[in-house]
C-alpha positions in Angstrom: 136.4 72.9 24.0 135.8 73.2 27.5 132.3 71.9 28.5 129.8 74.3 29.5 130.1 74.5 33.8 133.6 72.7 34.0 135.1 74.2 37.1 138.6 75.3 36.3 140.7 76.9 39.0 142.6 80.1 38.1 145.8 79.1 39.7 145.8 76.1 36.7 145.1 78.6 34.1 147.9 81.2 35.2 151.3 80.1 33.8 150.4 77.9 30.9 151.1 78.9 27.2 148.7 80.8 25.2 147.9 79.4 21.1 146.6 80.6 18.1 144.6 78.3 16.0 148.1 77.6 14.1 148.9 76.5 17.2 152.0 78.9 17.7 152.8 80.4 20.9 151.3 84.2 21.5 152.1 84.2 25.0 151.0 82.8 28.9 148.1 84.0 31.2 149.4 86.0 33.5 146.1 86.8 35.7 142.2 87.0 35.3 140.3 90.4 34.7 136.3 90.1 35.8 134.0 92.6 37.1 131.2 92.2 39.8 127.9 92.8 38.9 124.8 93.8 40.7 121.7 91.6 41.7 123.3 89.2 43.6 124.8 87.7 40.1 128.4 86.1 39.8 131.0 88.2 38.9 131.8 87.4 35.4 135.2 87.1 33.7 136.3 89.6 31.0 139.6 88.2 29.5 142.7 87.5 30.6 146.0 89.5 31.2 148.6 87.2 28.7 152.0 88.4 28.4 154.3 88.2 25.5 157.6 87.2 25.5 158.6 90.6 25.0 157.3 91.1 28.6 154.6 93.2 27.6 151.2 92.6 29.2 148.7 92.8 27.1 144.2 91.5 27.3 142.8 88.5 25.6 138.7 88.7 25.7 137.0 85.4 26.9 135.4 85.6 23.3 138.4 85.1 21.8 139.0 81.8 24.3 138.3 78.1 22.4 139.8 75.8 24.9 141.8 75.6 28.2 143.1 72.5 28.8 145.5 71.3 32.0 148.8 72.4 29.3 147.3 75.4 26.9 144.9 78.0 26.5 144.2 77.9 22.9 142.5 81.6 21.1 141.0 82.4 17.7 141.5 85.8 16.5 144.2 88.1 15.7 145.5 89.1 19.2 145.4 93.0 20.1 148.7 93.8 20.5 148.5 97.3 22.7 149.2 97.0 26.3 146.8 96.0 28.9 145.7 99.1 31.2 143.4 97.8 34.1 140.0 99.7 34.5 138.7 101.2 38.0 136.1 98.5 38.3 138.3 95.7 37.1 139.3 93.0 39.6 142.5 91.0 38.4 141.8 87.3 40.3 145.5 86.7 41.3 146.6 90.2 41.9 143.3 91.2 43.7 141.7 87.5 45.3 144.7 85.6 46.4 146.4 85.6 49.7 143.8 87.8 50.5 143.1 87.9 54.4 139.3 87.0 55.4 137.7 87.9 58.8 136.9 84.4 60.4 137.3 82.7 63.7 140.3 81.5 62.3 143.4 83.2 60.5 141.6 82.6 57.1 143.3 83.8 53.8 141.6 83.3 49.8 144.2 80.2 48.2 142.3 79.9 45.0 138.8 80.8 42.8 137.8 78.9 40.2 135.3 80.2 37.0 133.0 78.0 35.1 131.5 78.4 31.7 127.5 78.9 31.9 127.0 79.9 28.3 129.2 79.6 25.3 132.5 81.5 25.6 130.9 83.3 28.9 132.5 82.5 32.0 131.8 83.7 35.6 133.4 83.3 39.0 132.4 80.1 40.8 134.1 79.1 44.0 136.6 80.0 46.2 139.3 77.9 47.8 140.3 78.9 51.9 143.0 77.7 53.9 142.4 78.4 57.5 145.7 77.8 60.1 146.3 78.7 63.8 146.1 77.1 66.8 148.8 74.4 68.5 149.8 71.5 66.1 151.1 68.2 68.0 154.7 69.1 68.5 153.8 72.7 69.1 153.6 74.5 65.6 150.7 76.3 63.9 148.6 73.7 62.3 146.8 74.5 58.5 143.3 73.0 57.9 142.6 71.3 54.3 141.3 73.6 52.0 137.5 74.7 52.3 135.7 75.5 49.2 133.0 77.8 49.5 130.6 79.6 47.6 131.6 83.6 45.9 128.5 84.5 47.8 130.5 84.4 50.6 133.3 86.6 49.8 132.4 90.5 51.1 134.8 91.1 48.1 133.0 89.8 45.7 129.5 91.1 46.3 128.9 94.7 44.8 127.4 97.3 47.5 125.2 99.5 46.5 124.4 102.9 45.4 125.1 105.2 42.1 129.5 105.1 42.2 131.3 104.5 39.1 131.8 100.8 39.7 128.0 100.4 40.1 127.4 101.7 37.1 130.1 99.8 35.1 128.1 96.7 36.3 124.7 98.0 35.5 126.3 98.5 31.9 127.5 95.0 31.4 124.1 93.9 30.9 122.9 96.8 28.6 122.8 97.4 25.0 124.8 100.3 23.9 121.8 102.0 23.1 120.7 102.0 26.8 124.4 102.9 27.8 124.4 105.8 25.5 121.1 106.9 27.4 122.5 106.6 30.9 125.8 108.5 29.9 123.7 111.5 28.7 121.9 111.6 31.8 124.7 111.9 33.7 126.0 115.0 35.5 129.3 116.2 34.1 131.6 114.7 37.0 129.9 111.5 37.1 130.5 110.9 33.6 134.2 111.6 33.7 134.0 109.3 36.3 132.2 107.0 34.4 133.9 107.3 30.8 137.3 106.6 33.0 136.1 103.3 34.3 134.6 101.6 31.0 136.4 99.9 29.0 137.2 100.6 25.5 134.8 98.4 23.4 132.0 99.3 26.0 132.4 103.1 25.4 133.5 103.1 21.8 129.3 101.3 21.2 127.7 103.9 23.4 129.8 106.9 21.9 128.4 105.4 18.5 124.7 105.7 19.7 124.8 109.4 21.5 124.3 112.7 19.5 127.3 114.1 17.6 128.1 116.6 19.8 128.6 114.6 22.5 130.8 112.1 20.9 133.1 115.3 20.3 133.3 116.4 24.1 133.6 112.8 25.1 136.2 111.7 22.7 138.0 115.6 23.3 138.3 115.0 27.4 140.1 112.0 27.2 143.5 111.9 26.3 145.3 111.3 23.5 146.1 107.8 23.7 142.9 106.5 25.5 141.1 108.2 22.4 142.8 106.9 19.4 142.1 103.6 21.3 138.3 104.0 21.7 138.4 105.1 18.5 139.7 101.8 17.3 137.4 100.1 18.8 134.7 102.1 17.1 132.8 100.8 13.5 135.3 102.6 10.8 132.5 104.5 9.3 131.5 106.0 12.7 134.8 106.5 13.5 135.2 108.5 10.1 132.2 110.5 10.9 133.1 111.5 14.4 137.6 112.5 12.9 135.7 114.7 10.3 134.1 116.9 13.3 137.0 117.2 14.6 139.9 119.7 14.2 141.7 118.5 11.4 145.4 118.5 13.9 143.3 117.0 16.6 142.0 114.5 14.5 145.7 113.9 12.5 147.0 113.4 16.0 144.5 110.8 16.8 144.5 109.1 13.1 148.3 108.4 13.7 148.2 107.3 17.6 145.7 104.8 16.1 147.0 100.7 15.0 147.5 100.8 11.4 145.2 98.7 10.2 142.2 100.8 12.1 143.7 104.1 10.8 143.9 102.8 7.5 140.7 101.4 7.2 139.4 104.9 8.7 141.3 106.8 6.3 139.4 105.3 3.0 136.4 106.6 4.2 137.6 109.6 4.5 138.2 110.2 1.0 134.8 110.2 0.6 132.2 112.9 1.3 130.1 112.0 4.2 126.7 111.7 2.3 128.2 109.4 -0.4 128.3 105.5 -0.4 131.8 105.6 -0.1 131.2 107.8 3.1 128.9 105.7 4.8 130.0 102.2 4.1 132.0 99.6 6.5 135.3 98.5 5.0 134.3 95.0 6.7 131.8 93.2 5.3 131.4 88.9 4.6 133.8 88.7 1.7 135.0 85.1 0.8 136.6 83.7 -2.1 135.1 81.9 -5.6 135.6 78.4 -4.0 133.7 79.0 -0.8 131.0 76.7 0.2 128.0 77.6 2.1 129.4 76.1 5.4 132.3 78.1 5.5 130.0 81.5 4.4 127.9 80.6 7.0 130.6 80.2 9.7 131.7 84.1 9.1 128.2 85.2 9.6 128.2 83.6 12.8 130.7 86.0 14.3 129.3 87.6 17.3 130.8 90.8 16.2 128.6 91.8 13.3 125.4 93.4 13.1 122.2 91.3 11.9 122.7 93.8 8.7 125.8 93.0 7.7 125.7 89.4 8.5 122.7 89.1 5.8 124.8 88.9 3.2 128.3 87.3 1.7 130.4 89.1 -1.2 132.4 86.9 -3.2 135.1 88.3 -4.5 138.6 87.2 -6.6 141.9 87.4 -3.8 142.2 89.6 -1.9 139.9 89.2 0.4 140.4 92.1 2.6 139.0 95.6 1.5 139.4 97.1 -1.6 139.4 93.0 -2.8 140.6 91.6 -5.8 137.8 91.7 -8.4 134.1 91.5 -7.0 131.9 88.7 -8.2 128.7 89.3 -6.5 126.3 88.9 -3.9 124.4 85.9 -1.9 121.9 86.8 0.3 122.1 84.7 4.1 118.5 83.5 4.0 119.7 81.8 0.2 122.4 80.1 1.8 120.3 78.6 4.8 117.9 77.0 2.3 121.2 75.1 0.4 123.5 72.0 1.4 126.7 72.9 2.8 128.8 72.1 0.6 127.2 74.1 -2.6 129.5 76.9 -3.3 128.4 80.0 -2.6 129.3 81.8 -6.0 126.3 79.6 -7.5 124.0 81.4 -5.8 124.4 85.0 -6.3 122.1 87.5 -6.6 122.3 88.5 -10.6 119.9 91.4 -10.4 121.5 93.1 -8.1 124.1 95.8 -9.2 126.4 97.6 -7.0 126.4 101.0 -5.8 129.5 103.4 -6.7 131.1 104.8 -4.0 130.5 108.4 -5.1 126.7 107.7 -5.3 124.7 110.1 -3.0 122.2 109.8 -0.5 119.5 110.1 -2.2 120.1 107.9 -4.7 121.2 105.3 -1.5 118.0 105.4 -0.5 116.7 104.9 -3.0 118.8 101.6 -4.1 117.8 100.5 -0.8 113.8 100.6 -1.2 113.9 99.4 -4.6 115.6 96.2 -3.9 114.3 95.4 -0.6 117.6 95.8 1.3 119.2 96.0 4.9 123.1 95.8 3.2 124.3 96.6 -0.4 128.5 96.7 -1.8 130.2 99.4 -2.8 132.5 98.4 -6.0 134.7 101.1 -7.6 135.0 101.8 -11.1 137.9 99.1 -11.1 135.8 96.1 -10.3 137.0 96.1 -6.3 134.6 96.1 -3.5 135.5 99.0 -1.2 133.0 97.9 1.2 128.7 97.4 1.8 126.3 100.2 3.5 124.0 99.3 6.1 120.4 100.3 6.2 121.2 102.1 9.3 123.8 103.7 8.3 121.6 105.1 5.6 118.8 105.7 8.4 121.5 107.8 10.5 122.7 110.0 7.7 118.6 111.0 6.7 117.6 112.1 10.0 118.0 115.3 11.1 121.9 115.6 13.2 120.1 116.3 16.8 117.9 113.4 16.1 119.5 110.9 18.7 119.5 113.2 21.3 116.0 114.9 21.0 115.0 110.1 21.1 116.8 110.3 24.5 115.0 113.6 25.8 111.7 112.1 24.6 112.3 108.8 26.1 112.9 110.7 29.4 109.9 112.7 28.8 107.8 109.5 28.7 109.4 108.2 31.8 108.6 111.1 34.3 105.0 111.5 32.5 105.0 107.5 33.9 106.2 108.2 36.9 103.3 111.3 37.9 100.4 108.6 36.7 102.0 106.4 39.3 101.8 108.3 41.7 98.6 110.9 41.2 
């Protein structure tokens, strides 16, 4: 594992093979994809642009990045096979940084930048490498300095101006939970947003679609085209991808259900089965499930993935093989705070939960609400009347489906409210 603020150069990184923790070949780094961002902070590296040996280019996130050494980068993950398509407030290192001309006394061009790692599996832009030339050399030809290393700072390229454009925005949202996304993309004026919506990336605008009211989502998701939908889509939880398909058209959303990768269809397509105010409707297809021999250690290691919620990381379902939704027979329930209080190496289908039955995917609502308050819950499986876990519901999904439709929308016009009443005591 590269140590936290090694300085590796990008012209070291572009070219070398690309692993997966089997330590097969996926691929080699063909460039670097960051994104400035405002107050004065480094720009910070999104992923690379890795390209298969069928030639097509395709984006490996920095999270997915466990080493980089001077022969391999090496990933975990499954790799996202669809091809990479470069944002408007994307910069690709090589591509955009190198060779590029520099306004100097001297003919000065960019030869290299290097990124370091400030936090785990975060990386940001660092240094930049110059190579000056001109002027007579001793027999007459144009002479070339040594490279100078200098500070990003003081790159006008790399320093984002000012003011309310698309690319502003992008980098005010980098920092922001999708909540607070969500809120600024309702405030904006309809050609902003399109401006806006065209420029994030899929992940970022999949999370804030997920948080705005649902009749936004529709006109959102509607404007874009087909294939950038189905994408974002994919990116989006299954169940609130499920809920958002069922508003839809049902050729429109058909369309869109078969533009999507498999797997992500699939999964979206079991929820569908299900009324929307059922268990089955509500629930992830992707909760903690491990097998009957699993130990604490390797429970706990799942629930460290960034990508869950604090919900569904609160508990593990152990269940017979498969492992992947609807699993082989379910076993039962450990809660996370259990776990933390055992050795490592206890297994995990020692400490179940006993008392705590599982909800049918047909059961409604109400009665999910009620499971919920009686047993004290933030998560709870879903196990069909074969023994199989289908999947768990979240407390906030249950939250979500109680409250009035409008009600994320009226939070954002209420929140607004609150800030322009602020604003006149300010200033009375």
């Amino acid at each position: 594992m590269v140590a936290k603020d090694t300085q590796v150069f990008v012209s070291r990184v572009i070219g070398l093979p690309i692993v997966d923790a089997a330590g097969d070949q996926v691929g080699r780094v063909k460039d670097v994809v960051c994104y400035l961002r405002s107050d004065g902070r480094a720009p910070r590296v999104k992923g690379l642009v890795a390209e298969l040996f069928a030639r097509a280019r395709i984006f490996v996130p920095m999270i997915r990045v466990h080493d980089i050494t001077p022969n391999q980068v090496a990933i975990t993950g499954q790799v996202d096979a669809r091809r990479f398509q470069r944002r408007e407030a994307e910069m690709l290192v090589a591509a955009d940084l190198f060779d590029r001309p520099l306004e100097r006394a001297r003919p000065t061009r960019i030869l290299d930048v290097s990124m370091h790692m400030v936090r785990n599996r975060e990386w940001e832009l660092d240094s930049v490498a110059l190579r000056s030339s001109g002027g007579a050399g001793r027999f007459g030809f144009g002479s070339r300095s040594a490279p100078q290393i200098v500070s990003w700072r003081e790159i006008p390229g790399l320093i984002l101006s000012t003011g309310r454009t698309a690319a502003n925005l992008i980098a005010e949202f980098s920092e922001m939970k999708p909540a607070d996304v969500a809120k600024e993309l309702h405030d904006l004026e309809p050609e902003s947003l399109a401006a806006v919506v065209e420029a994030l990336d899929d992940e970022t605008l999949a999370e804030a679609i997920e948080e705005l009211p649902k009749d936004e989502q529709i006109d959102i998701i509607s404007a874009l085209d087909t294939e950038r939908a189905a994408d974002v889509l994919g990116e989006m939880d299954p169940d609130d991808a499920a809920d958002l398909i069922r508003d839809l058209p049902s050729d429109v959303a058909e369309e869109l259900l078969q533009r999507m990768e498999p797997e992500e269809s699939a999964d979206v397509r079991r929820l569908l089965v299900y009324e929307e105010y059922t268990a089955g409707g509500m629930m992830t297809p992707e909760p903690i499930v491990v097998d009957t021999d699993a130990t604490v250690a390797q429970a706990l290691a799942q629930a460290r993935e960034e990508s869950l919620t604090p919900a569904l990381a609160s508990m593990v379902f152990v269940t017979r093989p498969p492992l992947e939704t609807p699993t082989g027979r379910y076993v039962g329930a450990a809660h996370l705070q259990r776990l933390l209080r055992e050795p490592p190496t206890t297994l995990v289908a020692t400490l179940l939960d006993r008392d705590l039955e599982p909800m049918s995917p047909a059961d409604p609502l109400t009665q999910v609400s009620r499971f919920f308050a009686t047993y004290n819950l933030v998560v709870a499986p879903v196990v069909n009347e074969d023994g199989h876990l289908l999947g768990a519901v979240t407390v906030d999904d249950v939250l979500d489906h109680m409250l009035p439709d409008d009600w994320r929308g009226e939070q954002m016009d209420e929140v607004e409210a609150t800030d322009l009443g602020n604003a006149e005591v300010s200033h009375g």
